[in-house]
KOLDREN-455146 format. One record per atom (N, C-alpha, C): residue in one letter; atom name; residue number from 1; y, x, z. Coordinates in nm, 3 decimals, padded with zeros to 5 digits. Layout:
<recs>
REC  vexke  torpa  dofi    north     east       up
REC      A     CA   NUM        Y        X        Z
...
</recs>
This chain:
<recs>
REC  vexke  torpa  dofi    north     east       up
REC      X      N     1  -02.411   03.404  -01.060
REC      X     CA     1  -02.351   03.381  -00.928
REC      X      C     1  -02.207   03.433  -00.925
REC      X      N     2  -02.183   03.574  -00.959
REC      X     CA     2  -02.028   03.586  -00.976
REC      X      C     2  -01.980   03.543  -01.069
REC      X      N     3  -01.994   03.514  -01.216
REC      X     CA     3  -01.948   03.400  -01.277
REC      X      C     3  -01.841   03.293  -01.226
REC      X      N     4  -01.988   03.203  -01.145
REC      X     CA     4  -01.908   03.112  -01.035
REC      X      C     4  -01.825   03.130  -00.969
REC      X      N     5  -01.840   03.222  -00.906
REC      X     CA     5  -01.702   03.284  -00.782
REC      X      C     5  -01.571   03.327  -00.843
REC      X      N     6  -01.559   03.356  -00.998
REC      X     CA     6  -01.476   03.384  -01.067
REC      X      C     6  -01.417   03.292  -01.125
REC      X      N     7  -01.467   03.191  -01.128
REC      X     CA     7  -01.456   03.078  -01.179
REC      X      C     7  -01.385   03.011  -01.091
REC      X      N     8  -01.401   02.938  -00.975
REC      X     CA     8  -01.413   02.920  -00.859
REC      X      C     8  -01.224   02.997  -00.809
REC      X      N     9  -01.239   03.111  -00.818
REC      X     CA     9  -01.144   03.185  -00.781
REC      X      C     9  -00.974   03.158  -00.883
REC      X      N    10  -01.092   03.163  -01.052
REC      X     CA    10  -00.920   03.125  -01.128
REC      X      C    10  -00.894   02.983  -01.116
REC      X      N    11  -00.987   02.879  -01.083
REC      X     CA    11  -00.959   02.728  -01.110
REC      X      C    11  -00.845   02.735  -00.987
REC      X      N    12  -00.864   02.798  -00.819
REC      X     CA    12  -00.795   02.798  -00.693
REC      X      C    12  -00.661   02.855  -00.739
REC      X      N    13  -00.622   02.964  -00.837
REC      X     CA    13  -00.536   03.037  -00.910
REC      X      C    13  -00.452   02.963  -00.936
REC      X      N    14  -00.471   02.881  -01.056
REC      X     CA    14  -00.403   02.795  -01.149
REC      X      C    14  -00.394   02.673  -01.057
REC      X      N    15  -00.461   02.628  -00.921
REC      X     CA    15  -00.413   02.479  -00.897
REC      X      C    15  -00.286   02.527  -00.807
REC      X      N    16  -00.321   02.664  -00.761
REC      X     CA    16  -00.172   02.680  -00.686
REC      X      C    16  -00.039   02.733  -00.734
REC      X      N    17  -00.077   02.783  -00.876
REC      X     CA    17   00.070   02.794  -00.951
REC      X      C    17   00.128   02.658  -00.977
REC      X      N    18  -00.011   02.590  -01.001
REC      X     CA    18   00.027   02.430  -01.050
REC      X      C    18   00.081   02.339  -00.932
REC      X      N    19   00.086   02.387  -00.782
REC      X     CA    19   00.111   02.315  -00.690
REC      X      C    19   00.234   02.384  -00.678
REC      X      N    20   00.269   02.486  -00.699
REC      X     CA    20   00.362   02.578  -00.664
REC      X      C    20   00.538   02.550  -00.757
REC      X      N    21   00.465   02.496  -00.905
REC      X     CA    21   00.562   02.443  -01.011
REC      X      C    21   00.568   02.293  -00.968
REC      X      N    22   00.524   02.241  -00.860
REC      X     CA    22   00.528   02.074  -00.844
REC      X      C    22   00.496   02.006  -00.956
REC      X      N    23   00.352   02.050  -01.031
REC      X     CA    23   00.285   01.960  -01.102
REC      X      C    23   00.157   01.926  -00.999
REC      X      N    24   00.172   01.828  -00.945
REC      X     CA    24   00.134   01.800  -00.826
REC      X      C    24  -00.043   01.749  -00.861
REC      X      N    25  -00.003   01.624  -01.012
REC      X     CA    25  -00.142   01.538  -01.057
REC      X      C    25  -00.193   01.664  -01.108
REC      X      N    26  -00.196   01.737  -01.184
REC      X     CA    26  -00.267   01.833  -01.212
REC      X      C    26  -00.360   01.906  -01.155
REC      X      N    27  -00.225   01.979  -01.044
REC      X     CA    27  -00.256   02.072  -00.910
REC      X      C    27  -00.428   01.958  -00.904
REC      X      N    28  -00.408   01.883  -00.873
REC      X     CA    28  -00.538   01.773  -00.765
REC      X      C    28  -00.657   01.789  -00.837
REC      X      N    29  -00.597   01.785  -01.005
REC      X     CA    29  -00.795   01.794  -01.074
REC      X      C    29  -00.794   01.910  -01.081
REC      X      N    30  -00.685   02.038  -01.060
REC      X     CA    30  -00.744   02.156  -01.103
REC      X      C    30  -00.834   02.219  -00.956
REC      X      N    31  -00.817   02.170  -00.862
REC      X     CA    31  -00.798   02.201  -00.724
REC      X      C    31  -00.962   02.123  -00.688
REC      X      N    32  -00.934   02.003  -00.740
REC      X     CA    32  -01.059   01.917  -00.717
REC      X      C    32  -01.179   01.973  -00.792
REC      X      N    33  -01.148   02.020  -00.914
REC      X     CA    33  -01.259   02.147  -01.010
REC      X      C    33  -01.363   02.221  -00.899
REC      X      N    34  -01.225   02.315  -00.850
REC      X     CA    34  -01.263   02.436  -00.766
REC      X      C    34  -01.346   02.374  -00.672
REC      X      N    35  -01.325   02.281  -00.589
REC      X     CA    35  -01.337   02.218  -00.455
REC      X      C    35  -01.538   02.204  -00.524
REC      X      N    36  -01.563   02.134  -00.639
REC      X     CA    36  -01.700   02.081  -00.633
REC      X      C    36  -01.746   02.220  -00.738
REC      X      N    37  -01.720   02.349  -00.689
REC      X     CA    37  -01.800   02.461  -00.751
REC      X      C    37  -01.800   02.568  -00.667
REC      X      N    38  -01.728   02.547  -00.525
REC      X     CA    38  -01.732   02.614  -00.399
REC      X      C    38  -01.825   02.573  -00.282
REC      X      N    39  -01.876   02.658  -00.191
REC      X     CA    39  -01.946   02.606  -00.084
REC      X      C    39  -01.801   02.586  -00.011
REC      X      N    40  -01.819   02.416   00.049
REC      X     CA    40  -01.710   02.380   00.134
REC      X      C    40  -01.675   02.467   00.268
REC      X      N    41  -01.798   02.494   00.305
REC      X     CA    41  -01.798   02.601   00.431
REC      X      C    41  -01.790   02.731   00.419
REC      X      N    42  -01.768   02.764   00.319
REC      X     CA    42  -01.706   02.915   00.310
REC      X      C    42  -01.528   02.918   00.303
REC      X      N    43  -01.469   03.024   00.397
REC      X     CA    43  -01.339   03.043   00.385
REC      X      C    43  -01.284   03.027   00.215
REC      X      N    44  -01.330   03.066   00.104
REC      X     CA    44  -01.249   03.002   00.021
REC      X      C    44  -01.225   02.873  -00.036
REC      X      N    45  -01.401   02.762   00.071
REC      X     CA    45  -01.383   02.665   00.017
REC      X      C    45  -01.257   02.593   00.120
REC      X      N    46  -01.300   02.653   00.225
REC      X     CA    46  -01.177   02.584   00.302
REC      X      C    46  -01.035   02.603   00.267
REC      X      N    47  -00.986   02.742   00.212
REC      X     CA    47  -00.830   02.745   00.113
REC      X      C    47  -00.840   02.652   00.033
REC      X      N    48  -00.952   02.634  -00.081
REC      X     CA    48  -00.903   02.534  -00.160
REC      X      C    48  -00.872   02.338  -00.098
REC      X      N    49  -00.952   02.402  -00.008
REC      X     CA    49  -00.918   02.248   00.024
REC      X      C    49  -00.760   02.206   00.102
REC      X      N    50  -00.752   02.319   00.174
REC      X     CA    50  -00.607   02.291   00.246
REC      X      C    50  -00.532   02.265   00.096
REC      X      N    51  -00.551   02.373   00.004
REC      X     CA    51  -00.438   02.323  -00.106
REC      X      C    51  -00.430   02.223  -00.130
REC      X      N    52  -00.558   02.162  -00.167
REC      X     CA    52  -00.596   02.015  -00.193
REC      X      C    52  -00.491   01.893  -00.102
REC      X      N    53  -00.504   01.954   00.020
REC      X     CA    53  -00.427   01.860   00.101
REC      X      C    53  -00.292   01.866   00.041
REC      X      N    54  -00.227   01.955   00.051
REC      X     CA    54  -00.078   01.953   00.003
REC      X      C    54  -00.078   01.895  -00.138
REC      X      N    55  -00.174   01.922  -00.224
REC      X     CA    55  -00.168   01.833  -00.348
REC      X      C    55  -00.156   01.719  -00.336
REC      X      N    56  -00.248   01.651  -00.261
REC      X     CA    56  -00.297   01.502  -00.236
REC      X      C    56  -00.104   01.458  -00.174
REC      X      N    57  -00.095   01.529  -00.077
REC      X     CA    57   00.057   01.484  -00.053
REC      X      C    57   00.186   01.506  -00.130
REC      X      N    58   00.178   01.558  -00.237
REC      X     CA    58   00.287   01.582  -00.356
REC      X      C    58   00.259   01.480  -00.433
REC      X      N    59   00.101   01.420  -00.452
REC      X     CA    59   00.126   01.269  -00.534
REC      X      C    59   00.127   01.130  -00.434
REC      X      N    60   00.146   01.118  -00.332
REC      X     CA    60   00.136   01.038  -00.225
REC      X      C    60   00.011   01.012  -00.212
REC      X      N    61  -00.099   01.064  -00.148
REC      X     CA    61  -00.199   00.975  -00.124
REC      X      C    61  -00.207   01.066   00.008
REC      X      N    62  -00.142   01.009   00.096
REC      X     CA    62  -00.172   01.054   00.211
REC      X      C    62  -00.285   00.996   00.264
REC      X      N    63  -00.332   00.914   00.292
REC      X     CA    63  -00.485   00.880   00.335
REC      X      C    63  -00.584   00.945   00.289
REC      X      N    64  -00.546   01.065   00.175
REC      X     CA    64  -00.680   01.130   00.135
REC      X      C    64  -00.644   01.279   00.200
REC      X      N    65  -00.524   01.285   00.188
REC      X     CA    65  -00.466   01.442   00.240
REC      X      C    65  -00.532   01.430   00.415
REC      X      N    66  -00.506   01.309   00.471
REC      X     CA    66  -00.547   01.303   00.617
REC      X      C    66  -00.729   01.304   00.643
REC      X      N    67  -00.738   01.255   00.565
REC      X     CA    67  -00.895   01.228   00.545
REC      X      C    67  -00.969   01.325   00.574
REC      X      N    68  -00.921   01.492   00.446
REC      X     CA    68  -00.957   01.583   00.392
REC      X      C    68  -00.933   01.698   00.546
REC      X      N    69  -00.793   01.677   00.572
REC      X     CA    69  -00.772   01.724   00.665
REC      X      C    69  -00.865   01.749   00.808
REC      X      N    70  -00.847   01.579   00.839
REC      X     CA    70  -00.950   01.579   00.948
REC      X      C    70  -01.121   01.660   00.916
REC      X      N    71  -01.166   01.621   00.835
REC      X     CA    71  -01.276   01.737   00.793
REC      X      C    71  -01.262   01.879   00.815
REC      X      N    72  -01.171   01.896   00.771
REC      X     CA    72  -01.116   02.041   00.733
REC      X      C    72  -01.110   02.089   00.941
REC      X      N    73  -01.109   02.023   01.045
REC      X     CA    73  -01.066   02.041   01.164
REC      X      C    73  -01.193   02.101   01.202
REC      X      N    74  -01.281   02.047   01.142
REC      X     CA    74  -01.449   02.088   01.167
REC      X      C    74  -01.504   02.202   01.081
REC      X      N    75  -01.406   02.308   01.029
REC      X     CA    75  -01.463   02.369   00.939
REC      X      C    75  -01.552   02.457   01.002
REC      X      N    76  -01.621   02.565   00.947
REC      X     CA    76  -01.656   02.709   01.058
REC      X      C    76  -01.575   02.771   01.062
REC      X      N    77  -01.483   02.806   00.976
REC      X     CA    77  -01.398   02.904   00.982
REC      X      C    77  -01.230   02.896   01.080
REC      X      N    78  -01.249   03.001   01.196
REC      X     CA    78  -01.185   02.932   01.298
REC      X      C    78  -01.020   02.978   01.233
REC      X      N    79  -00.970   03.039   01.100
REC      X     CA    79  -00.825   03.011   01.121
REC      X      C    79  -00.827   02.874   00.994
REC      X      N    80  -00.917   02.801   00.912
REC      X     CA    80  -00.969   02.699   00.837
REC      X      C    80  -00.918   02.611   00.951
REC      X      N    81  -00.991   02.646   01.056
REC      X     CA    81  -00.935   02.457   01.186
REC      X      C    81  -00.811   02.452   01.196
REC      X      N    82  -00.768   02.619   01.274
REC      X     CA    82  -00.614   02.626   01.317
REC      X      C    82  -00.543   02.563   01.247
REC      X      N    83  -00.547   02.575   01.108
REC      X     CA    83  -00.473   02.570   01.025
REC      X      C    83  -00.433   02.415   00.947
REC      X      N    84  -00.571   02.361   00.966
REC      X     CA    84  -00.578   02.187   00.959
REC      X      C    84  -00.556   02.126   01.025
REC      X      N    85  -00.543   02.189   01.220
REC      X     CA    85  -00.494   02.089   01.334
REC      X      C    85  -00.322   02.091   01.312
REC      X      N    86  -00.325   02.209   01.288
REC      X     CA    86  -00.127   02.199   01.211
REC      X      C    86  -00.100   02.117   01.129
REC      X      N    87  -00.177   02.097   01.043
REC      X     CA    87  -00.090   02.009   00.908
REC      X      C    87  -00.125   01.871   00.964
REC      X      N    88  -00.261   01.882   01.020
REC      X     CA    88  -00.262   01.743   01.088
REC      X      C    88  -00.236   01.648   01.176
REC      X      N    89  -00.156   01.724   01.241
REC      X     CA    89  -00.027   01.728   01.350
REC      X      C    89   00.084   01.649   01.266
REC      X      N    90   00.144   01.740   01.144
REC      X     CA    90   00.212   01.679   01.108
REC      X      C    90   00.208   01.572   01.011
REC      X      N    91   00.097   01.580   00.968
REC      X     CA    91   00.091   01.449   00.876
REC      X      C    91   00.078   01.332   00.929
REC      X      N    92   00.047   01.314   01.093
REC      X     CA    92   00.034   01.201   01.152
REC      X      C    92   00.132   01.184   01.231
REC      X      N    93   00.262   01.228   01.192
REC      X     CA    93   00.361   01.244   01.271
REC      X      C    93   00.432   01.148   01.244
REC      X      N    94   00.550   01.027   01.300
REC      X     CA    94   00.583   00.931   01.266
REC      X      C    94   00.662   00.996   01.188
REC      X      N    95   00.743   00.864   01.055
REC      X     CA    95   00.817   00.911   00.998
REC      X      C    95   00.917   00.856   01.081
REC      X      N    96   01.062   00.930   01.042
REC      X     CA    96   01.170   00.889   01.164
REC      X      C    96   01.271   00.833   01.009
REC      X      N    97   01.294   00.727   01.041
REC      X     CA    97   01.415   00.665   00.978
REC      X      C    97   01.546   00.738   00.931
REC      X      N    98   01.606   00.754   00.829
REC      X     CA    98   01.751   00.805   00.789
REC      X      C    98   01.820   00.721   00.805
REC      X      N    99   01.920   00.719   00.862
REC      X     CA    99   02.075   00.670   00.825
REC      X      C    99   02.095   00.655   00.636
REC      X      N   100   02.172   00.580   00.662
REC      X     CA   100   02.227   00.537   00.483
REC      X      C   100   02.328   00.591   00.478
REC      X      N   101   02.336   00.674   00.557
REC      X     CA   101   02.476   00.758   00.557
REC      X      C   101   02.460   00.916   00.511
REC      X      N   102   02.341   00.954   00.574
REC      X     CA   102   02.214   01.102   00.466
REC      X      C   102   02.193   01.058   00.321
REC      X      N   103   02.211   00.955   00.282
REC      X     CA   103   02.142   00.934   00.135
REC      X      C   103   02.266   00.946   00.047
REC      X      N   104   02.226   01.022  -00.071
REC      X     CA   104   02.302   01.015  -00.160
REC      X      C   104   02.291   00.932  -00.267
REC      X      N   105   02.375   00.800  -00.322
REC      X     CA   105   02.301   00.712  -00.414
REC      X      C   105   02.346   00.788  -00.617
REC      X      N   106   02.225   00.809  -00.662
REC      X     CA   106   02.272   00.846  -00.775
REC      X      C   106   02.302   00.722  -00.889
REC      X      N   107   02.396   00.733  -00.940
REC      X     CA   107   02.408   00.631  -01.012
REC      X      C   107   02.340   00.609  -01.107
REC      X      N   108   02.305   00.502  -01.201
REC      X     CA   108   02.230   00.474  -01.314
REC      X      C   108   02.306   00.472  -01.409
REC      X      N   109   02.262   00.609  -01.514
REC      X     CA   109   02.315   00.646  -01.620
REC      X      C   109   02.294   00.547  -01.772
REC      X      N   110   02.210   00.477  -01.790
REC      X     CA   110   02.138   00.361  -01.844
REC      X      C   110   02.168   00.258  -01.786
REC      X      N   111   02.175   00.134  -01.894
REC      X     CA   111   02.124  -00.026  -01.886
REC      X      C   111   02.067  -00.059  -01.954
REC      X      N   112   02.024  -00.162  -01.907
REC      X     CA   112   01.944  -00.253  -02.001
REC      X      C   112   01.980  -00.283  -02.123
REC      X      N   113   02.111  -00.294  -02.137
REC      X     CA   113   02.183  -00.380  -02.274
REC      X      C   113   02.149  -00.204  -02.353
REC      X      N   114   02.220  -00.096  -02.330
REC      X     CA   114   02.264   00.017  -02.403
REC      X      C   114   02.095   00.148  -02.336
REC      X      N   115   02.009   00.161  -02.376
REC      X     CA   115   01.937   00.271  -02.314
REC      X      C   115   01.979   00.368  -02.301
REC      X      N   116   02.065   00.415  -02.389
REC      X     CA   116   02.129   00.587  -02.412
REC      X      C   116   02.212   00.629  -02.287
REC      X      N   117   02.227   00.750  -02.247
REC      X     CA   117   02.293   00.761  -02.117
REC      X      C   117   02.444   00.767  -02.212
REC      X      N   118   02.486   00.771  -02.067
REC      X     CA   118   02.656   00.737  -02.087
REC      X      C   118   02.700   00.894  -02.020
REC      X      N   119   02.795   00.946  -02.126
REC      X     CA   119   02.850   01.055  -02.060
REC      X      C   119   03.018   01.055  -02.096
REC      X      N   120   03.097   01.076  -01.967
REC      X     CA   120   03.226   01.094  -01.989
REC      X      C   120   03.270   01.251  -02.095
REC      X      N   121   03.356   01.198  -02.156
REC      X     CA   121   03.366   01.359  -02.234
REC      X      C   121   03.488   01.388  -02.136
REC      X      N   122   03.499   01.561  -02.125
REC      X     CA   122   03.611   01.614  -02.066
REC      X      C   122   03.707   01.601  -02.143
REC      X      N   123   03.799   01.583  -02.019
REC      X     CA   123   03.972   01.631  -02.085
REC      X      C   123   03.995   01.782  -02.112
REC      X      N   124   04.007   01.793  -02.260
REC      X     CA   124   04.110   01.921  -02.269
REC      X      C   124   04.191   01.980  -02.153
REC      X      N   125   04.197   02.122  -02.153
REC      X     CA   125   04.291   02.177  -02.051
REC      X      C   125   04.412   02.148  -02.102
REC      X      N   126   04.534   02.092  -02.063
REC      X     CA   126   04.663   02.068  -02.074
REC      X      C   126   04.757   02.205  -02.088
REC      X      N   127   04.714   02.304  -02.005
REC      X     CA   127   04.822   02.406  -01.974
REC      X      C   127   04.735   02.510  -01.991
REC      X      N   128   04.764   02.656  -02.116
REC      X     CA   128   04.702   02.740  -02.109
REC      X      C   128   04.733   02.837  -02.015
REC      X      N   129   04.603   02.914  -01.959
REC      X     CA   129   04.593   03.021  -01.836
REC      X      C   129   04.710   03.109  -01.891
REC      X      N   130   04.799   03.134  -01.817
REC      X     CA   130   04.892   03.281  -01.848
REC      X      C   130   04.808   03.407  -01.711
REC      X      N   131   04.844   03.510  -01.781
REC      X     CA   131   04.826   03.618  -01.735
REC      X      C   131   04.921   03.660  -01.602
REC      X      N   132   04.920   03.668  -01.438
REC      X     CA   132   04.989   03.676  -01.405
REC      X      C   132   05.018   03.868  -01.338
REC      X      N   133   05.131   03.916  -01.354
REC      X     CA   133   05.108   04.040  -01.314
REC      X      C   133   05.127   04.062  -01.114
REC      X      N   134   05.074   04.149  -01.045
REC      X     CA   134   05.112   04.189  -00.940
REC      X      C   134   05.246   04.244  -00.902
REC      X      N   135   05.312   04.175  -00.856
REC      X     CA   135   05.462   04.162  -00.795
REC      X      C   135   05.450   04.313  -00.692
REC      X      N   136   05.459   04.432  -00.715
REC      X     CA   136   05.483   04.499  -00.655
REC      X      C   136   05.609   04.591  -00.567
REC      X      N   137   05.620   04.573  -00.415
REC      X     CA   137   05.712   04.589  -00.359
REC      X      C   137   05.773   04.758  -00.381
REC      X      N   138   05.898   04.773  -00.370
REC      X     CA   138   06.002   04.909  -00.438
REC      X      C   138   05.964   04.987  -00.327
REC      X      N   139   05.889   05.099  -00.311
REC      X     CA   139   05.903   05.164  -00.195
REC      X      C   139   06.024   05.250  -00.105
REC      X      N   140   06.108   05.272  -00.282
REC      X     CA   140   06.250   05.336  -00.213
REC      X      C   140   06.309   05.222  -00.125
REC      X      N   141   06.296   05.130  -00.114
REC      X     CA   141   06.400   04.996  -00.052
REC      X      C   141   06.348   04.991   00.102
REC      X      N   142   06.219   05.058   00.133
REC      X     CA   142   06.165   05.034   00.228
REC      X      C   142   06.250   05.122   00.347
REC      X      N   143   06.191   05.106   00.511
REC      X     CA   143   06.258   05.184   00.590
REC      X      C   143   06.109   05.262   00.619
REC      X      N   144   06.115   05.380   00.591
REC      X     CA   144   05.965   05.456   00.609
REC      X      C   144   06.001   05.531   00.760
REC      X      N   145   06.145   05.582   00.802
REC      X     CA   145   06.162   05.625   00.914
REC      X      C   145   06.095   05.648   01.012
REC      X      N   146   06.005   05.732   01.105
REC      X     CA   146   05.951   05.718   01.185
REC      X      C   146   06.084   05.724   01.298
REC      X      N   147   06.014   05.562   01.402
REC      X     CA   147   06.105   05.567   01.533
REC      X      C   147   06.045   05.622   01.638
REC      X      N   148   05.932   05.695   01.589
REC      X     CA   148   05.896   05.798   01.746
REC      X      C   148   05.810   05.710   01.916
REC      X      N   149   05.776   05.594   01.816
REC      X     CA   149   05.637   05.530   01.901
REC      X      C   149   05.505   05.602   01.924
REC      X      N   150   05.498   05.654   01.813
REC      X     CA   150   05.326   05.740   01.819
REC      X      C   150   05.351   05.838   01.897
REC      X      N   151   05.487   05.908   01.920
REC      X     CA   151   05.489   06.037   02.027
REC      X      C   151   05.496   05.989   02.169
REC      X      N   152   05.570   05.865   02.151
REC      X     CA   152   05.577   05.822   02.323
REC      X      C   152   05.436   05.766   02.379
REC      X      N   153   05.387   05.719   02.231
REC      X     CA   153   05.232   05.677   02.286
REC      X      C   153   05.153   05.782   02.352
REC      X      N   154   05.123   05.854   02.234
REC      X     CA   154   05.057   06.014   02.278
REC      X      C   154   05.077   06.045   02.398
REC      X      N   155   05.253   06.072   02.436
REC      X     CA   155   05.251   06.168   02.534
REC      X      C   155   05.218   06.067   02.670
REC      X      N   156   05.190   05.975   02.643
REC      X     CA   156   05.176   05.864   02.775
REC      X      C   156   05.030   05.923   02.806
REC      X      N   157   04.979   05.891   02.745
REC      X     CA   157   04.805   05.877   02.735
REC      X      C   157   04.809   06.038   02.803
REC      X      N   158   04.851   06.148   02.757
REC      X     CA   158   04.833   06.293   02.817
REC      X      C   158   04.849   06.290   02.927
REC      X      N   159   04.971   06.237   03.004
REC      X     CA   159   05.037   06.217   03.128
REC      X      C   159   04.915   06.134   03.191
REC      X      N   160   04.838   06.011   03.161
REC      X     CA   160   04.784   05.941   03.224
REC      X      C   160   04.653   06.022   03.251
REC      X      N   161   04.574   06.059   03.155
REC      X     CA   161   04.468   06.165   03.198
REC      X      C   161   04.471   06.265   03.238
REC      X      N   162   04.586   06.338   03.222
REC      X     CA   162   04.614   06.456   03.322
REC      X      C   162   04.637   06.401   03.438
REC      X      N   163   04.704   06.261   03.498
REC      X     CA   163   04.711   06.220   03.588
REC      X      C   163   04.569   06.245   03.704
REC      X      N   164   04.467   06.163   03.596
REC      X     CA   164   04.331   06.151   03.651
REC      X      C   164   04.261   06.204   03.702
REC      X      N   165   04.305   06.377   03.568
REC      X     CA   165   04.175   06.469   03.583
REC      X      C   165   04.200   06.562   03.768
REC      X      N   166   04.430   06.561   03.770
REC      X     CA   166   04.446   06.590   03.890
REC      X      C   166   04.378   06.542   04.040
REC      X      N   167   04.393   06.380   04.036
REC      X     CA   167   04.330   06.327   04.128
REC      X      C   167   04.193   06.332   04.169
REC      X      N   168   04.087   06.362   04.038
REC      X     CA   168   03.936   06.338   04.148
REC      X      C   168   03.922   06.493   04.128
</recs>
């Protein structure tokens, strides 16, 4: 009996690393393994099956992901439903149209006549990098002089709060 459950437990393991690396056909038989060596109505049969769903939708077969789903709405396990009326929400959700203006078209690196891809070779750099140094300004040339702003500031600000502290 634990055998099984161990069993059971690494097949659920490996279909979700395998769903996780987007080997999607895999993910489905490793997932589908687990699925017919689990009781469906136990909380782990119900994880494997949600995985299942997302598998089923990484190779397109959405009619089985919805299928599975809707089952899955009836499970016993009440976060098993929660969790299937969500995906099943969205899996029956219309798809909404893109603009051809979102798409990016990649070009075809191949033809028919030539199979081999085609690659531009780079141009050589023309002009080697020089080293440039920091242009640093003469400080003797400068006017460092203080013109006696920070004292008129200061003594303003004293005058103004002594002003204050007189009045209230």
């Amino acid at each position: 009996m634990d055998s099984k459950l161990e069993q059971v437990k690494l097949k659920y393991q490996q279909g979700q690393a395998l769903l996780d690396r987007g080997q999607y056909r895999t993910s489905v038989k490793t997932l589908e393994e687990a699925k017919s060596l689990v009781n469906p109505s136990s909380k782990l049969g119900g994880e494997v099956q949600l995985s299942l769903v997302t598998a089923y939708q990484g190779i397109d077969k959405m009619d089985d992901a919805i299928a599975l789903c809707e089952e899955l709405t009836r499970h016993p396990n009440l976060g098993i439903r929660q969790q299937s009326q969500r995906i099943l929400y969205i899996l029956k959700a219309p798809q909404l149209k893109r603009p051809e203006a979102w798409m990016t078209k990649i070009p075809v690196t191949t033809s028919e006549d030539n199979p081999t891809p085609r690659y531009v070779q780079a141009k050589p750099a023309t002009k080697p990098i020089k080293k440039t140094s920091l242009d640093l300004e003469d400080i003797s040339q400068m006017d460092t002089k203080d013109n006696g702003f920070i004292g008129l500031a200061l003594g303003l600000f004293i005058i103004i709060i002594g002003g204050l502290i007189w009045l209230s």
